[in-house]
C-alpha positions in Angstrom: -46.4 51.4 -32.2 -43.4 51.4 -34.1 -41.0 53.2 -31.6 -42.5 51.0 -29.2 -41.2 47.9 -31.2 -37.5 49.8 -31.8 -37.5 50.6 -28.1 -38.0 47.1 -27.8 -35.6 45.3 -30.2 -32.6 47.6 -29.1 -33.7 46.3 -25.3 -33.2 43.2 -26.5 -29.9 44.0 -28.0 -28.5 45.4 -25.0 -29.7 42.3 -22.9 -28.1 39.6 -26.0 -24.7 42.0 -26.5 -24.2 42.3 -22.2 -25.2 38.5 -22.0 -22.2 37.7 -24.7 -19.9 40.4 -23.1 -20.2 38.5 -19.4 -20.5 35.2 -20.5 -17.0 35.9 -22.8 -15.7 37.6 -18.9 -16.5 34.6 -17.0 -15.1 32.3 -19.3 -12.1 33.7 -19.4 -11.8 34.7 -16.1 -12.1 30.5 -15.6 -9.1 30.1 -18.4 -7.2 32.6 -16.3 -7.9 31.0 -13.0 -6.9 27.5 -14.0 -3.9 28.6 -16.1 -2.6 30.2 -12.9 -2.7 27.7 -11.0 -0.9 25.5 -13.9 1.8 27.7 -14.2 1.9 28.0 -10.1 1.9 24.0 -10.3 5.4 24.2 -12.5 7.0 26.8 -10.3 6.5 24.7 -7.2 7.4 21.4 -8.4 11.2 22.8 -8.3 10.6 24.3 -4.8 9.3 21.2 -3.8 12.6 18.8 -5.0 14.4 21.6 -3.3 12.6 21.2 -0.1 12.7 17.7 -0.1 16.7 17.5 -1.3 17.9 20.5 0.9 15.7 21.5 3.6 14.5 18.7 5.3 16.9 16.3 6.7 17.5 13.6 9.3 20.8 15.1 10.5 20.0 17.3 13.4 16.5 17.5 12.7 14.1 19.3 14.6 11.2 16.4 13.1 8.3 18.9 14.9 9.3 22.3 12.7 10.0 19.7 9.8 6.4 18.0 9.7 5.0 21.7 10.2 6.6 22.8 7.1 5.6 19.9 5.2 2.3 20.0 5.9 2.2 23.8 5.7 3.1 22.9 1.9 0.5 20.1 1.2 -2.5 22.5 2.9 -1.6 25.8 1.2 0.1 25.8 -2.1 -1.3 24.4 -5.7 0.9 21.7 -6.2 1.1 18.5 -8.9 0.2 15.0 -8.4 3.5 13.8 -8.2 4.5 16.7 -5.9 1.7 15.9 -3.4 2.7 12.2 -3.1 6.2 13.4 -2.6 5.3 15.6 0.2 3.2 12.9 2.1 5.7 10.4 2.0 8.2 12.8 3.4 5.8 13.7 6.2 4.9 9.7 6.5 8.6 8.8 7.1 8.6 12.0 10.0 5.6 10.4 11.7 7.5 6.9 11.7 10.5 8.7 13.5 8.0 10.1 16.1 6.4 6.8 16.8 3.4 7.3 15.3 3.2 4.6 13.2 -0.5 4.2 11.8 -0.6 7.4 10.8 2.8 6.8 9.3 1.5 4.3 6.9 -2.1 6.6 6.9 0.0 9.4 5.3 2.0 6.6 3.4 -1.5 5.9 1.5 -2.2 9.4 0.8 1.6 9.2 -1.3 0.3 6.0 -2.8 -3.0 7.4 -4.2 -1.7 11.3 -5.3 1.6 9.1 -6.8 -0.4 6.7 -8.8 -2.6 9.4 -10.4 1.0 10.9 -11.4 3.8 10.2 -14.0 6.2 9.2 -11.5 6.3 5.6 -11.6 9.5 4.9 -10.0 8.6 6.3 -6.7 5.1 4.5 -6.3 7.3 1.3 -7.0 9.5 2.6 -3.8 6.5 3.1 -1.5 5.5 -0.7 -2.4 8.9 -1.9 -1.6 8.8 -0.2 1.8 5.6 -1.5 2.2 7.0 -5.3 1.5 9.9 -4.2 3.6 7.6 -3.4 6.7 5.5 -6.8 6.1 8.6 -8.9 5.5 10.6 -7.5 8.9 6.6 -8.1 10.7 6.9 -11.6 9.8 4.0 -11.5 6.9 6.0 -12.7 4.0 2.9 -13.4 1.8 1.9 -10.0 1.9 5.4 -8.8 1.7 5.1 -10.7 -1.5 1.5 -8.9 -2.8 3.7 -5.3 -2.0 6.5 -6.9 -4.6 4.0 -8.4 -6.6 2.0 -4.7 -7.0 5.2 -2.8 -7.3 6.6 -5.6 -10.4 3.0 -5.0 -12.1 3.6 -0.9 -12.3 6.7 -1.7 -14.1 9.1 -4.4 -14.9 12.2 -3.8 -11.9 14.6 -3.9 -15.2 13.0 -1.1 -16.6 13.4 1.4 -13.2 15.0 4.5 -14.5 15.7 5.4 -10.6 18.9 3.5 -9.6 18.3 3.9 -6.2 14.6 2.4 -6.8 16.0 -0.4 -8.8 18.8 -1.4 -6.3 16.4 -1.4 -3.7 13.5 -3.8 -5.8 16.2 -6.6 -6.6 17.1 -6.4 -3.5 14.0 -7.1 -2.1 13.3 -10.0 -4.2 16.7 -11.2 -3.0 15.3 -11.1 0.3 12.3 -12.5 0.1 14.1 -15.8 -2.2 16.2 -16.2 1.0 13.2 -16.1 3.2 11.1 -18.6 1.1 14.9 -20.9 1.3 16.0 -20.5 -2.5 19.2 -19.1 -1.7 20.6 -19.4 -5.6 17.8 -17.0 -6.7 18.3 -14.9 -3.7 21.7 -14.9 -4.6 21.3 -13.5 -8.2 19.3 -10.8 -7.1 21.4 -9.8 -4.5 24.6 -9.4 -6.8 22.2 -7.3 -9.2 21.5 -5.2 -6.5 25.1 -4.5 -6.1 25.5 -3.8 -10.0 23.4 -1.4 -10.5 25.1 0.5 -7.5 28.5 -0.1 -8.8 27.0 1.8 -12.1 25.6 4.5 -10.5 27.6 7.7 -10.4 26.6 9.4 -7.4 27.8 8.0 -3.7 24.6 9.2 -1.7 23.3 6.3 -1.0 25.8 3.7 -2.5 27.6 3.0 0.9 24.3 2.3 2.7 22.5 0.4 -0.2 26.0 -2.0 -0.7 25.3 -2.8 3.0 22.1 -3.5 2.9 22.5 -5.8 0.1 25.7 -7.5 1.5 24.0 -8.2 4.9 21.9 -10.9 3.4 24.4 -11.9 0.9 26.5 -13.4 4.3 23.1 -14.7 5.8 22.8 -17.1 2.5 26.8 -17.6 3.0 27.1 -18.5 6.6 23.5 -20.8 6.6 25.0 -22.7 3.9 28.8 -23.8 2.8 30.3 -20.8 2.4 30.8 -19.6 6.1 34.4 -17.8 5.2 33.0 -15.7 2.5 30.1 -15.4 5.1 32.6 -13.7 7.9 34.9 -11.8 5.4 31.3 -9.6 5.0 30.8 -9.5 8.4 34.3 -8.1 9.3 34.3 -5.6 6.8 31.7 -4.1 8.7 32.8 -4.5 12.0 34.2 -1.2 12.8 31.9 0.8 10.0 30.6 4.2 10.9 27.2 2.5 9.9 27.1 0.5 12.6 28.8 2.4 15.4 27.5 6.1 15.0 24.4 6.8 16.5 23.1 8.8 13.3 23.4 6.1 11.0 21.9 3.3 13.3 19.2 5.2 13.8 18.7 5.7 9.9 19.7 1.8 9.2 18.4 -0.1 11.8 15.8 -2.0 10.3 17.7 -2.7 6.5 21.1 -3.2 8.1 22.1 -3.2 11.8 19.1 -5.7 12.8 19.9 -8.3 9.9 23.5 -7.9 11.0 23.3 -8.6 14.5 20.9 -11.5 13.8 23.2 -13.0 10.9 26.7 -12.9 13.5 25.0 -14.1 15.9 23.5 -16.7 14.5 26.7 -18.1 13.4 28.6 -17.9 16.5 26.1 -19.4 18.3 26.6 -22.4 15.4 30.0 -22.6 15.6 30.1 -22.8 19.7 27.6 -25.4 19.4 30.2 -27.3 16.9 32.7 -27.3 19.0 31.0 -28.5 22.0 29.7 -31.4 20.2 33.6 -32.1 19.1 33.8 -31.8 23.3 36.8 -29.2 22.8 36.0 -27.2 26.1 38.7 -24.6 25.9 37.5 -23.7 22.4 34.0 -24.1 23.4 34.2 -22.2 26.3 36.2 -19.1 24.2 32.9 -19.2 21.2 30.8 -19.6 23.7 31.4 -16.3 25.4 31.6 -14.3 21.8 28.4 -15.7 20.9 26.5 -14.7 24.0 27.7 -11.4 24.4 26.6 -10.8 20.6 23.5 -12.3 21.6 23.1 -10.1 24.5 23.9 -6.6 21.9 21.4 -8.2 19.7 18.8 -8.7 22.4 18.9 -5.4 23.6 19.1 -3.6 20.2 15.7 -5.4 19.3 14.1 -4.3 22.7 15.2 -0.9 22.7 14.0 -0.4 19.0 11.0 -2.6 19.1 12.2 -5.6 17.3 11.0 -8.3 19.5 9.6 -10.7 16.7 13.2 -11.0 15.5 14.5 -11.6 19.1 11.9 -14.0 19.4 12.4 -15.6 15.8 16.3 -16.4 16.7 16.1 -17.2 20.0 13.5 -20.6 18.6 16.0 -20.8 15.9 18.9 -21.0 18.8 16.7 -23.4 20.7 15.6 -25.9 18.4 19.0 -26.4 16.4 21.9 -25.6 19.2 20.6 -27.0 22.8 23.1 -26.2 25.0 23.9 -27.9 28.2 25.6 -24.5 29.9 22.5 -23.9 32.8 23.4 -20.9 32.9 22.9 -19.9 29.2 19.6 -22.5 29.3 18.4 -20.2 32.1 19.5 -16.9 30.0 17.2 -18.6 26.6 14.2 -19.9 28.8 13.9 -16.2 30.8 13.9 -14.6 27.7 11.5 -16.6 25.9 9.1 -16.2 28.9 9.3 -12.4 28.6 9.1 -12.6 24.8 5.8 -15.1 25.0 4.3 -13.2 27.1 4.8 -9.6 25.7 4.0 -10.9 22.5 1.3 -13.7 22.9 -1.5 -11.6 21.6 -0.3 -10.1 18.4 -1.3 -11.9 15.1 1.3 -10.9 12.9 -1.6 -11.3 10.0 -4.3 -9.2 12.1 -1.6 -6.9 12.4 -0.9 -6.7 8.7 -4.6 -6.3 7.8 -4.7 -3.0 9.8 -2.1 -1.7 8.1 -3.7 -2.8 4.9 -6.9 -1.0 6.1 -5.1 2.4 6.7 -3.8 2.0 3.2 -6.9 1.8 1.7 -9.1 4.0 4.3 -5.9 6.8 2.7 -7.0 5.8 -0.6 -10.9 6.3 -0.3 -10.5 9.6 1.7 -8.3 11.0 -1.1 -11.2 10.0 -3.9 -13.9 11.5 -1.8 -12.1 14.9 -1.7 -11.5 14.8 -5.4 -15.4 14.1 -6.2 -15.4 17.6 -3.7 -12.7 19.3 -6.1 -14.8 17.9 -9.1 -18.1 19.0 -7.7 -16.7 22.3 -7.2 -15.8 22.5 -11.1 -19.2 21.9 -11.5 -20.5 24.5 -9.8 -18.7 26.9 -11.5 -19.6 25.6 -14.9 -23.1 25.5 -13.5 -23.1 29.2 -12.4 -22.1 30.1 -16.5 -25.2 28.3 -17.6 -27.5 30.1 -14.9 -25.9 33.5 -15.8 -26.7 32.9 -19.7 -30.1 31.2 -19.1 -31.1 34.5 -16.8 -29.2 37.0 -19.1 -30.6 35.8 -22.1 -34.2 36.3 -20.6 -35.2 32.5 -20.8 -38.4 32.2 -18.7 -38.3 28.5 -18.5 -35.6 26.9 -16.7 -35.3 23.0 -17.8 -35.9 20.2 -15.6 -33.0 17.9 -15.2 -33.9 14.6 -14.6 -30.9 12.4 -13.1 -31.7 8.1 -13.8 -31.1 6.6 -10.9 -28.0 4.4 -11.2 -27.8 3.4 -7.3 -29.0 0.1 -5.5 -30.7 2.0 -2.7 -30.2 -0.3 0.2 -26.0 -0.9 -0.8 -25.6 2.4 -2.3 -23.5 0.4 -5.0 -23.9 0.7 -8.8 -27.0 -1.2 -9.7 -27.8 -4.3 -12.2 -29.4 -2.1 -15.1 -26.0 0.3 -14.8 -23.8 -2.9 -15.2 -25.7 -4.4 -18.4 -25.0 -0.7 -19.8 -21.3 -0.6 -18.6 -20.8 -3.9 -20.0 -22.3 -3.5 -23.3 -19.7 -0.5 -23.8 -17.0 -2.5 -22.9 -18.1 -5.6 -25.0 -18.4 -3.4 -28.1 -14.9 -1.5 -28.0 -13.5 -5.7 -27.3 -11.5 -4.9 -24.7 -10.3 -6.9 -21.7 -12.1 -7.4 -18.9 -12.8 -9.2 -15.0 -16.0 -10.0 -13.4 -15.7 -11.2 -9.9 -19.1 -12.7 -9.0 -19.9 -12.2 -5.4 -22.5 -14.6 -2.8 -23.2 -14.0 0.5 -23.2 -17.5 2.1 -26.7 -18.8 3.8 -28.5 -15.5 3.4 -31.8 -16.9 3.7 -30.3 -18.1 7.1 -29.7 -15.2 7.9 -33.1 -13.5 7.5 -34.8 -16.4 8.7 -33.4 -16.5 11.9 -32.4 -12.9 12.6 -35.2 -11.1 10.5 -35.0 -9.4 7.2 -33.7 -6.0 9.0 -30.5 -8.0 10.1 -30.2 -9.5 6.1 -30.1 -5.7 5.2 -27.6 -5.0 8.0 -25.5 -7.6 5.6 -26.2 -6.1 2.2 -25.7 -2.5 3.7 -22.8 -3.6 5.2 -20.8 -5.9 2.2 -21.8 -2.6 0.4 -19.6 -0.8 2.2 -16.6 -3.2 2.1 -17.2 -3.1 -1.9 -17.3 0.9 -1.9 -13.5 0.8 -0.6 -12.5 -1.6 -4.1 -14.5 1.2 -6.3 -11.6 3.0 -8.8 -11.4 3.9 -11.8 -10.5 0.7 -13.3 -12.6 -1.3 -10.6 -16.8 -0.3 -10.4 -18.6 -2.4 -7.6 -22.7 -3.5 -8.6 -25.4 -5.0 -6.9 -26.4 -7.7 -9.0 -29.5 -8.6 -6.7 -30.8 -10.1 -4.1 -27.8 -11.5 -2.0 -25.7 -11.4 -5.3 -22.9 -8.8 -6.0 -20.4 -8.5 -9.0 -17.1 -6.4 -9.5 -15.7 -5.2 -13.0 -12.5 -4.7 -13.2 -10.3 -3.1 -16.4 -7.0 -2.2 -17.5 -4.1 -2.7 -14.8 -6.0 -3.4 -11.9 -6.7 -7.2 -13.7 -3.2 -7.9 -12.5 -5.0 -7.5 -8.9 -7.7 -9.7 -9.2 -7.2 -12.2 -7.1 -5.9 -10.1 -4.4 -9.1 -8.0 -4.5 -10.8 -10.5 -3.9 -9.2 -12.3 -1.2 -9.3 -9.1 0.4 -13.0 -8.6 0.3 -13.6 -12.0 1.6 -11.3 -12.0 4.4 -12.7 -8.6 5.2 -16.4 -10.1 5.1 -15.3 -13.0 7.1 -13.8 -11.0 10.0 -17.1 -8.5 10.7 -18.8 -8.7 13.6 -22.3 -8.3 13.6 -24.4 -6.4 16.6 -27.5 -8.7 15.8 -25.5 -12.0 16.5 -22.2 -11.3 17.2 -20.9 -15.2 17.3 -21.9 -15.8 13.6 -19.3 -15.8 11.0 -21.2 -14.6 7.6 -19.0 -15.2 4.5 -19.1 -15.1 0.8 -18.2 -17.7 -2.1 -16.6 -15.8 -5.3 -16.0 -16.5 -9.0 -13.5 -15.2 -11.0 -13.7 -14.7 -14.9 -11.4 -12.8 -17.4 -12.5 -12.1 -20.8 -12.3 -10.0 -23.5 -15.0 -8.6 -26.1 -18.1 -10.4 -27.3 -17.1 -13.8 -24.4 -20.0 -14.1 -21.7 -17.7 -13.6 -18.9 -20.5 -13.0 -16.7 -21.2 -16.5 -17.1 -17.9 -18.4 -16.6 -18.0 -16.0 -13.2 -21.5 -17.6 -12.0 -20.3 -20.9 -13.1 -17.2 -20.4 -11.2 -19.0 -19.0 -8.0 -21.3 -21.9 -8.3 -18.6 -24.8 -8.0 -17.1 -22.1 -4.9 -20.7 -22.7 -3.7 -20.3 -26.6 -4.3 -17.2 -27.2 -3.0 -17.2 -25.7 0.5 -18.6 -22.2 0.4 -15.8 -19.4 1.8 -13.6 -19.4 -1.0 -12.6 -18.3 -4.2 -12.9 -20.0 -7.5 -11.0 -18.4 -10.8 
């Protein structure tokens, strides 16, 4: 009996010393693993600046072999953050040179999301500014303005360490001030623009960039009193390699040869008109031909390159404040405008803008869900350790793991018990916080005439929209019934409002397979708080007086 209970306690030494010995292997076999890819993480954030800096290029590019090797990079190497959102901006700006321009902006979201889960805060502030760039040139200035807005809120524009970044955001603002008509502003920002150039040491850029800059600083000059200093700019780059050689149109078209052409022409045109009301006719007839053949280089630059909203834009301007009596030129404008109308009647410049908008954050959700898939597969691997000790060690019961439901089953969205919880967390650390309170308008409508499947159609549906908003710093609920609230933390407050005109302009423009003439929309409340406040309840109050007032709109 006795060697039978030694044989058995050195068993069960064996079975506790090998359990130790494999869990100690796999452990470290994990610490190895992830180290290696750390260290392999370092080495290739210098192979990627080297890539980016040497090896791809505009000049003689073969854009095919360029995209393969970019993407080559992004699919098979272990690679930072900030390297990732690098890469897919790169590969972004190759797609936009082939044509391809949703999934340029597509691959321009994947840069966002990798770059704003990195350190590198001056280049997620560039990929805003190209982003107000592409809605200011589209003719979308208000969300020209968001881009600015989001890229100002990552970090003040005076604090950019990049000083090709920081050249760039003033001179953005400076453009968007002479849009909007406050030429003094736009002004100031402008000539910032230019100083921070003039301090940096390097001439990559510095040509280009002064251009850019100086373009609209003779716009502002030559729309108001200052025409000479207007033209001086002008003639300075009359004969530039920036505007003649191919290479460098190509490159500058949009930032600099498009605003130039427009600007000159522009002013001829105004200063033929001036003379023909003085009736000089010689010197009339001498502008006159100037302006039009500018004109002419402008209109075909803009229809070889896409730019008919610009071409279309002037030729109005042209119209409504320089009628001219030449037929011939009257014939020329009214042709023209015919083409333009009618090549360009069905674009919504906003529509337009909002699928851009979607691409952006369809990029965004697509990158979350694979890093839940990089997370889950952590998991598993932590989960194969616990099986391995709980089978090693000779446990014969394996534990039930019971998971609390913290879903709305029918929106798949947080539920109400998961946001009391959430918020009681937050309340106790007294930090700062945003509800937005969500209503879907006439639900009862809804059900009663199309049937309570149709209602859930609508819950299912606004469920969705809210599951693109979900982020760290943004957690979508259902509330109940038709009710739906957002909580949003930390820097994505700054957003708020925007967030919210986004998910009710979204909800506004569904259609619906069950009654596809119906609008369904939502009235929202906004609250901000911080601590022990009941900002739940300044957010129903606030969605109650949307509810009062109108439904379809926003109350903060």
């Amino acid at each position: 009996m006795k060697k039978t209970v030694l044989k058995q306690q050195r068993s069960i030494q064996r079975i506790v010393i090998a359990t130790v010995l494999i869990i100690a292997f796999i452990i470290a076999s994990q610490f190895v693993y992830y180290g290696h890819i750390n260290y392999e993480k370092k080495i290739n954030h210098q192979k990627v600046m080297d890539l980016i800096d040497n090896e791809l290029t505009y000049v003689g590019a073969d854009l095919d072999e360029q995209l393969d090797l970019v993407l080559e990079w992004i699919d098979s190497k272990h690679l930072s953050n900030e390297d990732l959102g690098r890469l897919y901006e790169r590969a972004s700006l190759i797609y936009q040179q082939q044509g391809a321009e949703m999934t340029y902006y597509r691959f321009l979201g994947y840069a966002l999301y990798y770059l704003e889960h990195s350190n590198d805060k001056d280049y997620t502030i560039n990929i805003y500014l190209d982003l107000a760039n592409f809605y200011a040139n589209n003719f979308s200035f208000n969300r020209a303005q968001n881009m600015l807005d989001k890229a100002e809120s990552i970090r003040s524009f005076d604090e950019i360490e990049d000083l090709q970044v920081k050249s760039y955001a003033h001179r953005m603002k400076g453009m968007l001030a002479a849009i909007e008509g406050n030429y003094k502003k736009a002004e100031e920002f402008l000539f910032k623009s230019l100083d921070i150039l003039e301090a940096d040491g390097t001439d990559n850029y510095k040509e280009a960039y002064t251009a850019m800059s100086e373009v609209w600083l003779a716009y502002i000059y030559l729309i108001g009193d200052r025409a000479d200093e207007g033209m001086e700019i002008m003639q300075k780059y009359e004969n530039s390699p920036l505007l003649t050689q191919e290479i460098y149109r190509e490159i500058l078209l949009r930032d600099f040869v498009v605003p130039y052409y427009e600007t000159k022409t522009g002013y001829l045109v105004s200063m033929a008109y001036a003379e023909s009301q003085k009736e000089n006719l010689a010197d009339y007839q001498q502008k006159a031909e100037v302006a039009v053949k500018t004109l002419y280089e402008f209109i075909d630059i803009c229809e070889e390159n896409g730019y008919e909203k610009h071409e279309l834009n002037l030729l109005l301007t042209l119209e409504n404040n320089y009628p001219v009596s030449d037929p011939d030129i009257k014939n020329m404008l009214y042709s023209k405008l015919d083409a333009l109308y009618t090549k360009l009647l069905n674009i919504q410049n906003e529509n337009y803008a909002n699928v851009i908008d979607s691409q952006i954050v369809d990029s965004e959700s697509i990158m979350e869900e694979f890093e839940v898939s990089q997370e889950g597969n952590t998991y598993r691997n932590i989960l194969a350790i616990v099986i391995a000790c709980i089978l090693l060690a000779g446990f014969s019961t394996v534990h039930i793991l019971i998971i609390y439901n913290k879903t709305d089953g029918l929106s798949n969205l947080l539920n109400r018990k998961r946001l009391d919880r959430t918020l009681a967390r937050i309340k106790t650390k007294g930090a700062s916080y945003t509800i937005i309170m969500i209503d879907i308008d006439n639900f009862k409508s809804i059900n009663d005439n199309y049937g309570h499947s149709s209602g859930d159609i609508v819950i299912q549906r606004l469920g969705e929209i809210l599951q693109r908003e979900n982020k760290k710093s943004v957690k979508a609920f259902r509330y109940g019934g038709e009710e739906f609230t957002l909580l949003i933390v930390r820097e994505a407050q700054k957003r708020t409002k925007i967030i919210a005109e986004r998910i009710r302009m979204t909800m506004e423009n569904e259609i619906w397979d069950f009654a596809k003439d119906i609008k369904i929309t939502l009235s929202i409340g906004i609250a901000n708080g911080q601590g022990p406040e009941d900002v739940m309840k300044k957010a129903d109050e606030n969605l109650y007086l949307s509810k009062q007032t109108g439904k379809n709109k926003i109350t903060m």
